[in-house]
TORBANU-614106 format. One record per residue (C-alpha): residue in one letter; x, y, z. Coordinates in steps of 0.001 Angstrom, whole numbers, padded with zeros to 6 digits, always signed. Layout:
BEGIN
AXYZ
...
This chain:
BEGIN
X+033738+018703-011916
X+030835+020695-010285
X+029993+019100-006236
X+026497+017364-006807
X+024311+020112-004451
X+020968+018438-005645
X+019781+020664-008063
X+015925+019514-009317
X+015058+020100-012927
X+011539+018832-014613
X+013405+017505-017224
X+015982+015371-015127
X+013570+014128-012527
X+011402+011037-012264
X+008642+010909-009052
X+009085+007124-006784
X+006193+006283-004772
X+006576+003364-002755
X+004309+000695-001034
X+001527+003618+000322
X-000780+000407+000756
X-004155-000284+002462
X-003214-002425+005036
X-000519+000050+006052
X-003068+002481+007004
X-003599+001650+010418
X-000320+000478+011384
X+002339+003591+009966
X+002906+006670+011849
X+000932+009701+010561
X+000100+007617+007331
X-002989+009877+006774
X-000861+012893+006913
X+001365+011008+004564
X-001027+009975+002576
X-002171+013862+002013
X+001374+014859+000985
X+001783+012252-000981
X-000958+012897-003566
X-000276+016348-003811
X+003373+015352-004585
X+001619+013161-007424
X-000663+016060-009091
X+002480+018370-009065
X+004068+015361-011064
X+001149+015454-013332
X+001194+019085-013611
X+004780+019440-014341
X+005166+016632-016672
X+007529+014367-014575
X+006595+010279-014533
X+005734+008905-011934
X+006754+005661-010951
X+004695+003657-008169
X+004970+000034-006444
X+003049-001714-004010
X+004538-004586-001858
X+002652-007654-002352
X-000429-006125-003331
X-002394-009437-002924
X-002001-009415+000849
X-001307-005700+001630
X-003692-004236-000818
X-003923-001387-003679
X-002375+001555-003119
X-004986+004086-000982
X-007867+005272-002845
X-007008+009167-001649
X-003608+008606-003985
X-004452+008821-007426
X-002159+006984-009341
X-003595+006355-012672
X-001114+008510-014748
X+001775+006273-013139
X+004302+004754-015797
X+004584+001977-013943
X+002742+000419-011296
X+004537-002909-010443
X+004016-005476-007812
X+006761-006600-005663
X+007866-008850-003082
X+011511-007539-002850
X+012057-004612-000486
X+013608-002099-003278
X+011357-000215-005785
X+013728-001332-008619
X+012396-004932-009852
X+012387-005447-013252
X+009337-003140-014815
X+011326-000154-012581
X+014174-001152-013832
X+013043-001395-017570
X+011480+001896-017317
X+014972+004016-016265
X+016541+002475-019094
X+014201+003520-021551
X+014592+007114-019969
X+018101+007336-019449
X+018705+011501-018811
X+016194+010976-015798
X+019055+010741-013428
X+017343+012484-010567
X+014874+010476-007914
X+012337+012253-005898
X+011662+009317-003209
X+008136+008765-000759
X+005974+006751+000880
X+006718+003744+003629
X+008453+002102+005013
X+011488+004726+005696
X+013947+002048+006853
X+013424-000528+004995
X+011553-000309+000890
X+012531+003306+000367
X+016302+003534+002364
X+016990+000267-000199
X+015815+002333-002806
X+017410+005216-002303
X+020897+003227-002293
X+019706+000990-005437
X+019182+004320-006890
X+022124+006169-005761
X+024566+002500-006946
X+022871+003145-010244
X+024379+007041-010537
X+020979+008452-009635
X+020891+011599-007406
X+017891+010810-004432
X+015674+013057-002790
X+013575+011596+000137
X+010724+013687+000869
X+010789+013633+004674
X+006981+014942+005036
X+005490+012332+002741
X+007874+009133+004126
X+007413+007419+007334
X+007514+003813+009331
X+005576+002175+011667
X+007943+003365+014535
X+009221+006950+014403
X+012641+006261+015657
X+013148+003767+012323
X+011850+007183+010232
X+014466+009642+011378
X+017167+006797+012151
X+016354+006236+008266
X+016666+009934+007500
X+020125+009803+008813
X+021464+007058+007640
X+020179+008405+003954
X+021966+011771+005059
X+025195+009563+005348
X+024983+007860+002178
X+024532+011142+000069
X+020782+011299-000214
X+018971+014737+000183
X+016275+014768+002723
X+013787+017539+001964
X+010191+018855+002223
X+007464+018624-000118
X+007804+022521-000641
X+011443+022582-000743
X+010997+019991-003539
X+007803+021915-005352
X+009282+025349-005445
X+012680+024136-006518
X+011200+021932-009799
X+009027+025430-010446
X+012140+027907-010014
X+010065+031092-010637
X+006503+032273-010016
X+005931+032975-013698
X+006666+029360-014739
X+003925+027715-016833
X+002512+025599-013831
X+002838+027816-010843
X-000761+028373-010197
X-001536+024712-010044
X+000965+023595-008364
X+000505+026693-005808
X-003385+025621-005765
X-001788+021953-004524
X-000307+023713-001129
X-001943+026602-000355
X-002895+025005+002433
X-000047+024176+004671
X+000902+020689+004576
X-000314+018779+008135
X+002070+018137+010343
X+003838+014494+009922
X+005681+014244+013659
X+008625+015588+012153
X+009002+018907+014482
X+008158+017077+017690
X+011660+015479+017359
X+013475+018255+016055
């Protein structure tokens, strides 16, 4: 059997946004920048055909998801109170898509709603990709502690780019020119390199 290297395909992959919430804003390190990635992350989705799947964390005290995120072609858009992504509208969803074994994983907060996601995923025989540019916490040592600790437990921590070219595979694909129109512009800087 062939090592799992983390391959992307549009036909294999499903999009996880998680908890990028209003009263978050002020509080989560670079969330803006975040925030930016984030929705370009979501029109490549739409662009390329791959669901997205979104969930906000108590949305009656922490608010919709941010207005600069649109999320209206989302599968599902479930409220939760647990920390993982996978309650049961999540969880009826991957059944009823069962050859979508691969999980492109963002939003907040890195240590907590998306690292339990990534290993309710990964329990589930999902392959996880946590896009480190679009995926923070309120403190950055809990965001790169959390990108380690994912590195340990077999998730692949990647860029928004990394993730974008791979799913296109070729400049003549169908979609290149929108999704190249989505980062043309470099993405902003999310304190990543400062700790590098």
């Amino acid at each position: 059997m062939a090592a799992n290297v983390g391959r992307l395909s549009q036909s294999r992959c499903l999009f996880f946004l998680c908890d990028m919430q209003e009263k978050f804003q002020p509080i989560i390190s670079y969330f803006d920048q975040i925030a930016n990635v984030s929705q370009r992350l979501v029109a490549a989705a739409g662009a390329l055909d791959i669901p997205l799947i979104v969930t906000e964390q108590y949305p009656k005290g922490l608010g919709k998801t941010v207005s600069t995120i649109d999320v209206s072609r989302a599968v599902v858009c479930a409220a939760k109170t647990k920390f993982s992504m996978l309650v049961p509208p999540v969880e009826e969803y991957l059944l009823s898509d069962p050859h979508r074994k691969t999980a492109v994983l963002f939003g907040i907060e890195a240590h907590v709603c998306v690292s339990q996601t990534a290993l309710d995923l990964i329990d589930r025989g999902f392959s996880v990709h946590v896009v480190a540019d679009a995926t923070s916490s309120r403190a950055n040592s809990d965001r790169l502690f959390a990108f380690e600790r994912l590195k340990q437990s077999g998730v692949f921590v990647t860029t928004s780019e990394a993730v974008l070219f791979e799913l296109l595979g070729d400049s003549k694909a169908p979609h290149f020119k929108a999704v190249q129109s989505l980062i043309k512009a470099s993405a902003p800087d999310t304190g990543l390199l400062s700790k590098v």
